[in-house]
C-alpha positions as CSV (number, residue, x, y, z in Angstrom):
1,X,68.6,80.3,103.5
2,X,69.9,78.6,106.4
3,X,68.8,76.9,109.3
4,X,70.5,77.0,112.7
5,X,70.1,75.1,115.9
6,X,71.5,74.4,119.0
7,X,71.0,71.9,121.6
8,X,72.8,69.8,124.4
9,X,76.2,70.8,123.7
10,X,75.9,69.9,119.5
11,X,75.3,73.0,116.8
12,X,73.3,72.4,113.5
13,X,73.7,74.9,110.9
14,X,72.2,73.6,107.4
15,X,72.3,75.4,104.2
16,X,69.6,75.8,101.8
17,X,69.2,77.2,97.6
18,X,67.1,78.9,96.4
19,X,64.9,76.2,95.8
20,X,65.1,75.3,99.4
21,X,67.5,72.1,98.1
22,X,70.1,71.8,101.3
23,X,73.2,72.3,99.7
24,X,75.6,71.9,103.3
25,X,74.7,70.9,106.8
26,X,77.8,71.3,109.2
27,X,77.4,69.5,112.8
28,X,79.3,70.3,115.1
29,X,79.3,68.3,118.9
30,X,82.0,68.0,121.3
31,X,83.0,64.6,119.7
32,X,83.4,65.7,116.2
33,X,82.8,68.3,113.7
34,X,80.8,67.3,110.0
35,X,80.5,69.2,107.0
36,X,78.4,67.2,104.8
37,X,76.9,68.1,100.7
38,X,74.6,66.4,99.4
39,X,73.7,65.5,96.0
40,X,70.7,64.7,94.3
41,X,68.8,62.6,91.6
42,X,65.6,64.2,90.1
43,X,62.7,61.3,89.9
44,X,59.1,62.2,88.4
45,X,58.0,62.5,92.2
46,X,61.2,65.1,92.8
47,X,64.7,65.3,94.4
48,X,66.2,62.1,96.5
49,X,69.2,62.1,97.7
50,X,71.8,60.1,95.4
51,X,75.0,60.6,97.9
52,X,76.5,63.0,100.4
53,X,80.8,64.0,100.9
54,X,81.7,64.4,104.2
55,X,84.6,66.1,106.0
56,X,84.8,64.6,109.3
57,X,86.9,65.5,112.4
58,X,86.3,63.2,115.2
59,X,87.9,64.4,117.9
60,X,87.3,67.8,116.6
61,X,90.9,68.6,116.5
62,X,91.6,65.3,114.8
63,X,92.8,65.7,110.9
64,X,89.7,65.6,108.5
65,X,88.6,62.4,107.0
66,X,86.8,62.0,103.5
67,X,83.4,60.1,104.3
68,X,81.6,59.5,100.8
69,X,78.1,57.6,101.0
70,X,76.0,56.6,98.0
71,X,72.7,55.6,97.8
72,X,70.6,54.1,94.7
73,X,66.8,53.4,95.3
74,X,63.8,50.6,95.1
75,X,60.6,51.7,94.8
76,X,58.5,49.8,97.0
77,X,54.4,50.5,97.4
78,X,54.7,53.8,96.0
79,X,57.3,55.0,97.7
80,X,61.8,55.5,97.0
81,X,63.8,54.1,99.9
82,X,67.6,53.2,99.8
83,X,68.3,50.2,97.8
84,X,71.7,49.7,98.2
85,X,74.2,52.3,99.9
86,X,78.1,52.5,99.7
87,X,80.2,53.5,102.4
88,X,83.7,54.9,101.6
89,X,85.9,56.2,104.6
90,X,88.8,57.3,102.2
91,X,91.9,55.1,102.5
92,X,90.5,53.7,105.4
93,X,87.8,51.1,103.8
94,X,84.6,50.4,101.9
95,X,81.4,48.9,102.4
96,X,78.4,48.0,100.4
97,X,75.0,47.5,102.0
98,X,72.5,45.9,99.9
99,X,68.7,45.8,101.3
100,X,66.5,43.7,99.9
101,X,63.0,42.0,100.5
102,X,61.6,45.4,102.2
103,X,58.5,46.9,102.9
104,X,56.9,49.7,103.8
105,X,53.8,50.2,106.6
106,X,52.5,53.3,106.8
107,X,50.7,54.8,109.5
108,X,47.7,57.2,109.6
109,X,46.4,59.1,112.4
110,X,42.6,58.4,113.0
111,X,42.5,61.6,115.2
112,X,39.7,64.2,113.9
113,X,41.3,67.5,112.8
């Protein structure tokens, strides 16, 4: 299945299995052109994204770059959000960002349906 949009000069086309997993989204703008995967961990509550690769032209017509971004989770009141995530522009440089003490608010409409 795939999904395609368009909007102010950018183009989304994103790519889906047949378990309605995305598998590629590919962005395209007039500053750069992304084709991203995704991969995923299974928890008991389902798939979360564990990291995406990246082939990045920015400008559009400059050479690709490698973009790979990791993620590992916390669970915090119920709920899986990003616990630490690496950043790895290849041969360009690395980061690690760690998140810590976090919470989580949720917020619940009131409205009558």
């Amino acid at each position: 299945t795939t999904l395609h949009g368009t909007t102010g000069g950018i183009t989304v086309d994103e790519f889906f299995d047949k378990n309605m997993l995305l598998t590629r989204a590919h962005v395209i703008s007039p500053a750069m052109d992304v084709i991203a995967y995704p991969t995923y961990a299974t928890t008991p509550d389902g798939h979360i994204i564990s990291s995406f690769r990246s082939i990045v032209h920015q400008p559009v017509t400059a050479p690709a770059l490698q973009l790979d971004l990791a993620v590992t989770y916390q669970t915090i009141s119920s709920f899986h959000i990003p616990a630490t995530i690496h950043y790895d522009l290849k041969n360009i440089g690395q980061f690690d960002f760690v998140l810590s003490q976090c919470s989580v608010v949720t917020v619940f409409s009131t409205a009558k349906q």
